[in-house]
LUMRO-999708 format. One record per residue: residue number from 1; residue in one letter; x, y, z of N, C-alpha, C in turn. Coordinates in steps of 0.2 Angstrom, whole numbers. Layout:
N
<pt><nr>NUM</nr><rest>A</rest><n_x>X</n_x><n_y>Y</n_y><n_z>Z</n_z><ca_x>X</ca_x><ca_y>Y</ca_y><ca_z>Z</ca_z><c_x>X</c_x><c_y>Y</c_y><c_z>Z</c_z></pt>
...
END
This chain:
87
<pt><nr>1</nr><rest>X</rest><n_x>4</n_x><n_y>-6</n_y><n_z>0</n_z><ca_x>0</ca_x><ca_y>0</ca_y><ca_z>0</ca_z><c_x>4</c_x><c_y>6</c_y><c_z>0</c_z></pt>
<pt><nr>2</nr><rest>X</rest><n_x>3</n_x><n_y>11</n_y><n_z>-4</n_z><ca_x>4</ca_x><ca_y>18</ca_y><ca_z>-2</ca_z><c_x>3</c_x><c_y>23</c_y><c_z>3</c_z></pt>
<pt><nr>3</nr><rest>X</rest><n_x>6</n_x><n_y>26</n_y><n_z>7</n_z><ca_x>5</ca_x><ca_y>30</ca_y><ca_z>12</ca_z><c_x>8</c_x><c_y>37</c_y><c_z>14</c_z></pt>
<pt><nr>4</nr><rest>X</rest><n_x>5</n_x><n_y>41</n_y><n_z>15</n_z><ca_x>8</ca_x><ca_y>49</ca_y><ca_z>18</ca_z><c_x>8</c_x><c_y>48</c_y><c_z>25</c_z></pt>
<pt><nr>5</nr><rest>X</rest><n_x>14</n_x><n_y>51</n_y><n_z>29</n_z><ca_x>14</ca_x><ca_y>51</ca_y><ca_z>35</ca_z><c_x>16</c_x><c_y>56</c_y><c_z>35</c_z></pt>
<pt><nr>6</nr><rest>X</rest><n_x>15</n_x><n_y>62</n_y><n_z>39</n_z><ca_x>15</ca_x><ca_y>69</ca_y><ca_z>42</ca_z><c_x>15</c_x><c_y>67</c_y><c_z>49</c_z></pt>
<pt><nr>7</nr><rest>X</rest><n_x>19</n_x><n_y>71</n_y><n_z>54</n_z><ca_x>19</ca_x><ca_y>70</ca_y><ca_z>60</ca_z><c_x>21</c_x><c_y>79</c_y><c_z>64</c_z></pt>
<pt><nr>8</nr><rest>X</rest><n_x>18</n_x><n_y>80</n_y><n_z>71</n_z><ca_x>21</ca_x><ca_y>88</ca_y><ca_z>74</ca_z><c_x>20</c_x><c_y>84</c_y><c_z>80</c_z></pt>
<pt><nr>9</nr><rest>X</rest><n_x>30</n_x><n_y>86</n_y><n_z>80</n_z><ca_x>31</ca_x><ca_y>84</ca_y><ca_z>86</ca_z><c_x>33</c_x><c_y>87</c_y><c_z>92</c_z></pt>
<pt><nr>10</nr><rest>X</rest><n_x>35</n_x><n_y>89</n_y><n_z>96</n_z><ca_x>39</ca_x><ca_y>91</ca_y><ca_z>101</ca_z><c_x>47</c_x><c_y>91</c_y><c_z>97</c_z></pt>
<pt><nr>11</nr><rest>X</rest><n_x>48</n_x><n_y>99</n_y><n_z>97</n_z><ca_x>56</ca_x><ca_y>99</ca_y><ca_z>97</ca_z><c_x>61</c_x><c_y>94</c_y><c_z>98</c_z></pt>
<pt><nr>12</nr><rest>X</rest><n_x>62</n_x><n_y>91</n_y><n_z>104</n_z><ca_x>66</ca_x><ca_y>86</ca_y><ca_z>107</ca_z><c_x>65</c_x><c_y>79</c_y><c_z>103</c_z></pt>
<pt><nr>13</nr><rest>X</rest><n_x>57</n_x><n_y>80</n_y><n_z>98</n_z><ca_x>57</ca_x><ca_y>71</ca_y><ca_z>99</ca_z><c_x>58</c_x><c_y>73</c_y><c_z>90</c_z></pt>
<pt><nr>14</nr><rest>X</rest><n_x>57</n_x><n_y>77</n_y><n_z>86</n_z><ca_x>57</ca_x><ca_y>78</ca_y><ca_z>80</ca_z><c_x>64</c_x><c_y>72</c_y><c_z>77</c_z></pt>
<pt><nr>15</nr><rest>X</rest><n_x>70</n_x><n_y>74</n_y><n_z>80</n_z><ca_x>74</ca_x><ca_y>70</ca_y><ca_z>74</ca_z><c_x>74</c_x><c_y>60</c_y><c_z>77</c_z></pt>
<pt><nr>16</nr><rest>X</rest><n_x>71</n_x><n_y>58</n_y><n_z>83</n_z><ca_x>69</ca_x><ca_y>52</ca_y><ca_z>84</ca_z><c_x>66</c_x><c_y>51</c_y><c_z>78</c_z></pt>
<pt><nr>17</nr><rest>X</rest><n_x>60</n_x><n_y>52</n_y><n_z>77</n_z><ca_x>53</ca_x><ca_y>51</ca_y><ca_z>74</ca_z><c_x>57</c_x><c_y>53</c_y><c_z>65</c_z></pt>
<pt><nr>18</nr><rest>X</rest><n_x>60</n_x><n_y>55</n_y><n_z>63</n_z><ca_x>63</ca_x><ca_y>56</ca_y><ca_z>57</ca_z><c_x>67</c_x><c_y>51</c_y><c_z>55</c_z></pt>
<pt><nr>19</nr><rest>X</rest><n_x>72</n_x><n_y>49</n_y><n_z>61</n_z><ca_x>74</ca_x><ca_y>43</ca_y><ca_z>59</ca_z><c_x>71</c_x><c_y>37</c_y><c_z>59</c_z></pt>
<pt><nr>20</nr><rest>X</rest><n_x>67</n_x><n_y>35</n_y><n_z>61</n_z><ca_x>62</ca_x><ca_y>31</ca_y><ca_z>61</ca_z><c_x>59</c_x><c_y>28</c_y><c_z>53</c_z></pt>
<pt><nr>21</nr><rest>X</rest><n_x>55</n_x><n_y>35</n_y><n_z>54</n_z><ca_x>54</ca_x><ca_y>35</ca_y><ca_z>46</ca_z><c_x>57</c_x><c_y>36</c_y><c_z>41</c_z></pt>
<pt><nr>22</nr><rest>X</rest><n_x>61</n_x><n_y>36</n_y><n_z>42</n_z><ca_x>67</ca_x><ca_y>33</ca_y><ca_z>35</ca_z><c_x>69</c_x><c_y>30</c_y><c_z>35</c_z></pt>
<pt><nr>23</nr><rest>X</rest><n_x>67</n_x><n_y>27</n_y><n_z>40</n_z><ca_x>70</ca_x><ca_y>17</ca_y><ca_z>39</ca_z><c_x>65</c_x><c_y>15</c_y><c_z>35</c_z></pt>
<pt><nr>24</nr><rest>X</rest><n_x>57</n_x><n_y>19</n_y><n_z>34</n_z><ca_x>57</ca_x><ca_y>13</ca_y><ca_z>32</ca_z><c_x>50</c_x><c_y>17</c_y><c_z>24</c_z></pt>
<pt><nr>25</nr><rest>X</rest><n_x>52</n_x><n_y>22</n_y><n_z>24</n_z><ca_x>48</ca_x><ca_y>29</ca_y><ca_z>20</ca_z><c_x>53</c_x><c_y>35</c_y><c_z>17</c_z></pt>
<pt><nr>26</nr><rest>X</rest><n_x>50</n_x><n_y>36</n_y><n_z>10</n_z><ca_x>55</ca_x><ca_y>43</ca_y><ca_z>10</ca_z><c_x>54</c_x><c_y>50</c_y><c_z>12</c_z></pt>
<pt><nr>27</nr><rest>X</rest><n_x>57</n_x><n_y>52</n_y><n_z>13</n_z><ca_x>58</ca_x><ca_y>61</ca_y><ca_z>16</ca_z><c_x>56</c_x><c_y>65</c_y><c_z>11</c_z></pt>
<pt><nr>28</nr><rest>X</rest><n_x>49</n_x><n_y>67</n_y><n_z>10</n_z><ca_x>49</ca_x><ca_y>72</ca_y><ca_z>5</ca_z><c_x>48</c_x><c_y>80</c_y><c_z>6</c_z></pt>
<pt><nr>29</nr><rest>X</rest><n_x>45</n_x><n_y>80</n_y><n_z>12</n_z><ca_x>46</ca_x><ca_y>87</ca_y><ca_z>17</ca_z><c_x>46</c_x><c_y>87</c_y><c_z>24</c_z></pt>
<pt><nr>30</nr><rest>X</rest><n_x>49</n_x><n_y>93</n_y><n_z>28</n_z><ca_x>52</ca_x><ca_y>93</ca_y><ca_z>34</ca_z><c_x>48</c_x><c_y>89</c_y><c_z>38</c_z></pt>
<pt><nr>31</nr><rest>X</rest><n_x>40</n_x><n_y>85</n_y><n_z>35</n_z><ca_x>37</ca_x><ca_y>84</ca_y><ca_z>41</ca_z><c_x>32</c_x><c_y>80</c_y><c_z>40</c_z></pt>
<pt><nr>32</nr><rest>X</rest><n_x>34</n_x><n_y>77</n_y><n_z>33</n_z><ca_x>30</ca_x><ca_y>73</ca_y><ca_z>28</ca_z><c_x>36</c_x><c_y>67</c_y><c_z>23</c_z></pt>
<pt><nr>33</nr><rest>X</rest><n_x>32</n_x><n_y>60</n_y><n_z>25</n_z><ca_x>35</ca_x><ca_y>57</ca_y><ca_z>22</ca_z><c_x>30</c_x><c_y>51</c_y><c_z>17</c_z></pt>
<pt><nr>34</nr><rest>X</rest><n_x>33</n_x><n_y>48</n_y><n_z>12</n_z><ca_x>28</ca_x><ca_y>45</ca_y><ca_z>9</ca_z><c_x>31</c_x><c_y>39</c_y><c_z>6</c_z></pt>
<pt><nr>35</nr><rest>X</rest><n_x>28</n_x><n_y>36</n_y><n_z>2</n_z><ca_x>30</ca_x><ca_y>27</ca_y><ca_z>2</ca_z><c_x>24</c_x><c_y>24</c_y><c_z>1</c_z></pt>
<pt><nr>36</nr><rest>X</rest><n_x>30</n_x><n_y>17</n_y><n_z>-3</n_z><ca_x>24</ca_x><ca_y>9</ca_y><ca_z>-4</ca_z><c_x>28</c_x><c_y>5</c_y><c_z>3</c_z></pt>
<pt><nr>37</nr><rest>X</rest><n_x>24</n_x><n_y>2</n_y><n_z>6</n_z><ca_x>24</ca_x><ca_y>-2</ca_y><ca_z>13</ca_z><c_x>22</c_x><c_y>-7</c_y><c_z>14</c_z></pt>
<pt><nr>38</nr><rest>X</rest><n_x>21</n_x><n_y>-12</n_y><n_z>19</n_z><ca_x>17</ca_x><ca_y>-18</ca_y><ca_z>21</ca_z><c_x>14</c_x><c_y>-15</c_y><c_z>25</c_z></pt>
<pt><nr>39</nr><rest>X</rest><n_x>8</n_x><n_y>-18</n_y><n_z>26</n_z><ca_x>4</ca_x><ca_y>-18</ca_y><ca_z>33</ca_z><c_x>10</c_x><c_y>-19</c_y><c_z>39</c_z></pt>
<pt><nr>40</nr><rest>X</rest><n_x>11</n_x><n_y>-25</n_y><n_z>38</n_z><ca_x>16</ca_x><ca_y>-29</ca_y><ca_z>45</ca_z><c_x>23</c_x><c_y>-21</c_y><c_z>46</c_z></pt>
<pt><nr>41</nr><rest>X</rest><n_x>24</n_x><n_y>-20</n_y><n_z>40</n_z><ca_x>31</ca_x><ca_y>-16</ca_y><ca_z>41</ca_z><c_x>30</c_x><c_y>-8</c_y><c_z>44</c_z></pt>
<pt><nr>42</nr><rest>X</rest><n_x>23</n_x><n_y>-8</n_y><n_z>40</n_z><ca_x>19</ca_x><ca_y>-1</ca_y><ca_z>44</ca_z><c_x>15</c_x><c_y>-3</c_y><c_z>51</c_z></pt>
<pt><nr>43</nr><rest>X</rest><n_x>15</n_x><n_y>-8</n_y><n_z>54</n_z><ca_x>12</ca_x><ca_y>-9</ca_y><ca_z>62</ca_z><c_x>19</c_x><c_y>-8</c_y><c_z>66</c_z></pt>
<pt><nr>44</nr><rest>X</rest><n_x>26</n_x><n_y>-11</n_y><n_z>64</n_z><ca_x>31</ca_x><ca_y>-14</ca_y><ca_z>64</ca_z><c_x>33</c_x><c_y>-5</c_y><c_z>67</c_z></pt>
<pt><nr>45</nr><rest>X</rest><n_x>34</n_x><n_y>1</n_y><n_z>60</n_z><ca_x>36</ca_x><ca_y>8</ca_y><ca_z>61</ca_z><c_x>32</c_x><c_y>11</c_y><c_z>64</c_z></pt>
<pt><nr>46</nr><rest>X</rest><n_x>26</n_x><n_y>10</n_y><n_z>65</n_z><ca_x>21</ca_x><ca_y>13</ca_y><ca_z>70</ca_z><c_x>23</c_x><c_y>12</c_y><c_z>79</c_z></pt>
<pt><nr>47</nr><rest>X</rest><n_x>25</n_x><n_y>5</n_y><n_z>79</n_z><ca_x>26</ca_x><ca_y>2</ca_y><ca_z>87</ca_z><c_x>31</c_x><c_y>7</c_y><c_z>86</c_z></pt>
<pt><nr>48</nr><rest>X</rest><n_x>40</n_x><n_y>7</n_y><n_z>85</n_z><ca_x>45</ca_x><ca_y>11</ca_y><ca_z>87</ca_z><c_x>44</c_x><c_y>17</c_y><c_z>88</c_z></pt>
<pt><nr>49</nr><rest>X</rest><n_x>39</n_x><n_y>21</n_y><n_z>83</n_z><ca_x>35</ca_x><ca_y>28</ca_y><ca_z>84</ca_z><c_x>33</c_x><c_y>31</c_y><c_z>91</c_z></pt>
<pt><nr>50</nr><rest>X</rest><n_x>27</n_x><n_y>25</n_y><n_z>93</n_z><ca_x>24</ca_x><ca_y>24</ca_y><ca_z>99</ca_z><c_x>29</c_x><c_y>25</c_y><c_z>105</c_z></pt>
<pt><nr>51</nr><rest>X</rest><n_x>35</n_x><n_y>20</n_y><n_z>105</n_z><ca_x>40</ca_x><ca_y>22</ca_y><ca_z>109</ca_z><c_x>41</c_x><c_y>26</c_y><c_z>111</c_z></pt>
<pt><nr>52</nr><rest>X</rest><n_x>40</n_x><n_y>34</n_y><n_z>106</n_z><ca_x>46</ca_x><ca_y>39</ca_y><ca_z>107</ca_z><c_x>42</c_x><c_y>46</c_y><c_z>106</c_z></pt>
<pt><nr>53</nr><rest>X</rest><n_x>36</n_x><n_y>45</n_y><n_z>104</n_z><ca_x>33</ca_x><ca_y>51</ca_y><ca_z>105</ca_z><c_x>27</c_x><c_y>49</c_y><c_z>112</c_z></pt>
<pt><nr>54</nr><rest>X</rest><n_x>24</n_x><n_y>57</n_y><n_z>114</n_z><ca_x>20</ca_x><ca_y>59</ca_y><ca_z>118</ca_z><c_x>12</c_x><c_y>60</c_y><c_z>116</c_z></pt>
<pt><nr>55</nr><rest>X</rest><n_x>10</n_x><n_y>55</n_y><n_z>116</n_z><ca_x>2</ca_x><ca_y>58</ca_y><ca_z>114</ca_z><c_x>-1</c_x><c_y>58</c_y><c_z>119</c_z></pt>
<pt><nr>56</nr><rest>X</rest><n_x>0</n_x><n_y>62</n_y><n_z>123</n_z><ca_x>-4</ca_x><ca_y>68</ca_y><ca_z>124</ca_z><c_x>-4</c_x><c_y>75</c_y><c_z>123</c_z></pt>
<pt><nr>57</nr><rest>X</rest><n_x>4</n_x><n_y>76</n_y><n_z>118</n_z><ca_x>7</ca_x><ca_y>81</ca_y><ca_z>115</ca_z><c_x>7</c_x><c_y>82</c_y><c_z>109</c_z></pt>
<pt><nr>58</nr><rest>X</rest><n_x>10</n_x><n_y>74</n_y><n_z>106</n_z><ca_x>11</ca_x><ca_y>74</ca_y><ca_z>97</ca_z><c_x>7</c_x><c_y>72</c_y><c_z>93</c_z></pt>
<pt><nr>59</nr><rest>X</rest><n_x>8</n_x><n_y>72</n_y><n_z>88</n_z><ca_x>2</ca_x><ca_y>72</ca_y><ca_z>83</ca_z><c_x>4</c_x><c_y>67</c_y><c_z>77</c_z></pt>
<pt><nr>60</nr><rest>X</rest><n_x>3</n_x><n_y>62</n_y><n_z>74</n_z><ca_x>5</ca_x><ca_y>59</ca_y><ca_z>71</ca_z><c_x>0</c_x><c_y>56</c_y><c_z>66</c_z></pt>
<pt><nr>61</nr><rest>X</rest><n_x>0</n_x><n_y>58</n_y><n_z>59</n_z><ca_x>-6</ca_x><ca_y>57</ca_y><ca_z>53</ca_z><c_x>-2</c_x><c_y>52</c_y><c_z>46</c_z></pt>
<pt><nr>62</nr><rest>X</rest><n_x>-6</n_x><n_y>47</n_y><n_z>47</n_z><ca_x>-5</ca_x><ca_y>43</ca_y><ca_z>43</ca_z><c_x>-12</c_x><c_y>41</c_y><c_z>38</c_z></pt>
<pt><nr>63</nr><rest>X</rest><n_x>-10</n_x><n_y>42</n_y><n_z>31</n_z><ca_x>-15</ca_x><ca_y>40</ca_y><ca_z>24</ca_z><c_x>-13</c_x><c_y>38</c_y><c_z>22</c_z></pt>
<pt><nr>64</nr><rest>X</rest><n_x>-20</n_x><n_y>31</n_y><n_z>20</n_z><ca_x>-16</ca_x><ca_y>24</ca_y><ca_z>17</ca_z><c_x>-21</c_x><c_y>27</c_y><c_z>11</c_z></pt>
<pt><nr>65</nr><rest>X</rest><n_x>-17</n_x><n_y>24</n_y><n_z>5</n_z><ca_x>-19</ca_x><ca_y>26</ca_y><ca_z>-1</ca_z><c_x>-19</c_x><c_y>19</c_y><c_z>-5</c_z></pt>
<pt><nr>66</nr><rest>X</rest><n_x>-27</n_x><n_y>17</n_y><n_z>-5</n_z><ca_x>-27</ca_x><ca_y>8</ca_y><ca_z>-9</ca_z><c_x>-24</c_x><c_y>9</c_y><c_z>-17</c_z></pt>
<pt><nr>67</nr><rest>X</rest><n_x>-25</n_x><n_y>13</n_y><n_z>-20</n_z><ca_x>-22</ca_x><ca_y>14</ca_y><ca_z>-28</ca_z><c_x>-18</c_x><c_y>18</c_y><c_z>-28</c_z></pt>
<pt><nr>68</nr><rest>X</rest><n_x>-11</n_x><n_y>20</n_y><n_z>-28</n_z><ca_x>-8</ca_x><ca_y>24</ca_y><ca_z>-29</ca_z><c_x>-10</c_x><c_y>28</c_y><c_z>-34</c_z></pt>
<pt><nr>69</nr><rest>X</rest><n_x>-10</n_x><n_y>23</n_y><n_z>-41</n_z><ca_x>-13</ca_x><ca_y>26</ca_y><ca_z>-47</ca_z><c_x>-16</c_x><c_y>31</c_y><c_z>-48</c_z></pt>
<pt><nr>70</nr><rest>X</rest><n_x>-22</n_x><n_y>33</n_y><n_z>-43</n_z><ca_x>-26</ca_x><ca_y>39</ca_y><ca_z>-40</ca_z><c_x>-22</c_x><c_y>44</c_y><c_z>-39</c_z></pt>
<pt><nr>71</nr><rest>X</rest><n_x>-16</n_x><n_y>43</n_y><n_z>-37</n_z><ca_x>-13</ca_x><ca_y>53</ca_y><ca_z>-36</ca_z><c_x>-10</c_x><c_y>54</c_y><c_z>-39</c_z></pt>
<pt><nr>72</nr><rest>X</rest><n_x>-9</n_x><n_y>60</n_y><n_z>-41</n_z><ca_x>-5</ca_x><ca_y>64</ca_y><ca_z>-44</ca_z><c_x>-3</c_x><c_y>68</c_y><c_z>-39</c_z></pt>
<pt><nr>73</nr><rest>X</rest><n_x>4</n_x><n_y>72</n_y><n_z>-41</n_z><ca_x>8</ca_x><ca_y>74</ca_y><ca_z>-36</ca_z><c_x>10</c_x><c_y>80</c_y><c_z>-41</c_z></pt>
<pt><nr>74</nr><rest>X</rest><n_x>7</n_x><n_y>87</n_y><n_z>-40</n_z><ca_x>12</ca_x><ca_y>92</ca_y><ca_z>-42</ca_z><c_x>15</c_x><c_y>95</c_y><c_z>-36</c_z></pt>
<pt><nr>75</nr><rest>X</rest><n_x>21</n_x><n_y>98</n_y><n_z>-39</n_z><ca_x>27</ca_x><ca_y>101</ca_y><ca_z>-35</ca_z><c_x>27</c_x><c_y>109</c_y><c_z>-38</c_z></pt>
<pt><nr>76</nr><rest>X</rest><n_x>26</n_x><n_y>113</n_y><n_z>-34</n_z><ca_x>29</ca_x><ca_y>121</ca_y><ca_z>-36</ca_z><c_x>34</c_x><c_y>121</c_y><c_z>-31</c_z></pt>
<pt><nr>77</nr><rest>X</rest><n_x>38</n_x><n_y>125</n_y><n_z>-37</n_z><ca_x>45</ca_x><ca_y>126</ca_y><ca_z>-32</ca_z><c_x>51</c_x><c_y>121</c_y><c_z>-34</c_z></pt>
<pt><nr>78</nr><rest>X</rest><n_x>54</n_x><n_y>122</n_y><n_z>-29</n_z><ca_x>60</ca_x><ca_y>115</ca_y><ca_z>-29</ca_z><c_x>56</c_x><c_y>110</c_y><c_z>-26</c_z></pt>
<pt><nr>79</nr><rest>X</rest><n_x>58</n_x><n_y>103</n_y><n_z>-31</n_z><ca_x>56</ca_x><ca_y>95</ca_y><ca_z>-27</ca_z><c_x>64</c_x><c_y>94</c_y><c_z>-23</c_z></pt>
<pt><nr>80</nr><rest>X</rest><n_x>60</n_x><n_y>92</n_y><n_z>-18</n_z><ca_x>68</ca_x><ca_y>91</ca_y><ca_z>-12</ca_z><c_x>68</c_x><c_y>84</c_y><c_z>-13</c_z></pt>
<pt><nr>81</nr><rest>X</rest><n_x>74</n_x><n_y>82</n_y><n_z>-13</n_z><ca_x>77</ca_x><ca_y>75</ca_y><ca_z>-14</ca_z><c_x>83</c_x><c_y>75</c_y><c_z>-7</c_z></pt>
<pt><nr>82</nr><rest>X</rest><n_x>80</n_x><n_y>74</n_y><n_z>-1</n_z><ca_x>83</ca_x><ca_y>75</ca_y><ca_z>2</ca_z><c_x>86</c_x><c_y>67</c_y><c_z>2</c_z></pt>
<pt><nr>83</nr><rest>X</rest><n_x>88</n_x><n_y>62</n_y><n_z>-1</n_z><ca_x>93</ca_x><ca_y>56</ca_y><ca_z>-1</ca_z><c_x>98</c_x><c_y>60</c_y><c_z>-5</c_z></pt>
<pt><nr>84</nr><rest>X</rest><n_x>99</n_x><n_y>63</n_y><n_z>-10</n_z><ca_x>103</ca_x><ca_y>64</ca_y><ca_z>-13</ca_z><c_x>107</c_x><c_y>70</c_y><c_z>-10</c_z></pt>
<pt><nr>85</nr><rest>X</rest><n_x>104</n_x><n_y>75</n_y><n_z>-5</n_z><ca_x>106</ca_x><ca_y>80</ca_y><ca_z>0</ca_z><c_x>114</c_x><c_y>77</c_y><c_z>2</c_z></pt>
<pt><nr>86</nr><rest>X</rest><n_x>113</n_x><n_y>70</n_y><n_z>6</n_z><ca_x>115</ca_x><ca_y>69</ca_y><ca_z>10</ca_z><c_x>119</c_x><c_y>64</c_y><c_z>8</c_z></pt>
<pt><nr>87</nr><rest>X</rest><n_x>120</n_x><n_y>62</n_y><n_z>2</n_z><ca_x>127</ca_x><ca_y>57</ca_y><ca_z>-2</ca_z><c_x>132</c_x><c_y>61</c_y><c_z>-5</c_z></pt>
END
């Protein structure tokens, strides 16, 4: 399945939670990640998530998307390619 994860965290927990999601999604904006996943792999990055954020504070929004096919993605602006950032 396809998926958007967006998350607002607590300062402190921000780069936790970022790494996380790049084990196992890509980084498409400071606070938004997206990807094809498994169920098991997304219960899997949800549980270490769990660990490390406050909900009674943080916020954490996940959309599954059964047809990828259905979106279209435009970009204004620069598309950040932030794996390419960082090699």
């Amino acid at each position: 399945m396809f998926v958007l994860v967006s998350y607002d965290v607590d300062e402190k927990r921000v780069a936790k939670v970022n790494k996380i999601l790049k084990k196992y999604l890509t980084w498409t904006q400071n606070s938004l990640f997206e990807g094809e996943i498994t169920e098991g792999l997304l219960k899997q990055c949800m549980a270490e998530i769990s660990k490390k954020i406050d909900p009674s504070y943080d916020s954490l929004y996940v959309y599954r998307v059964s047809n990828p096919k259905n979106i279209k993605k435009d970009v204004y602006g620069v598309e950040k390619d932030f794996e390419s950032m960082f090699l």
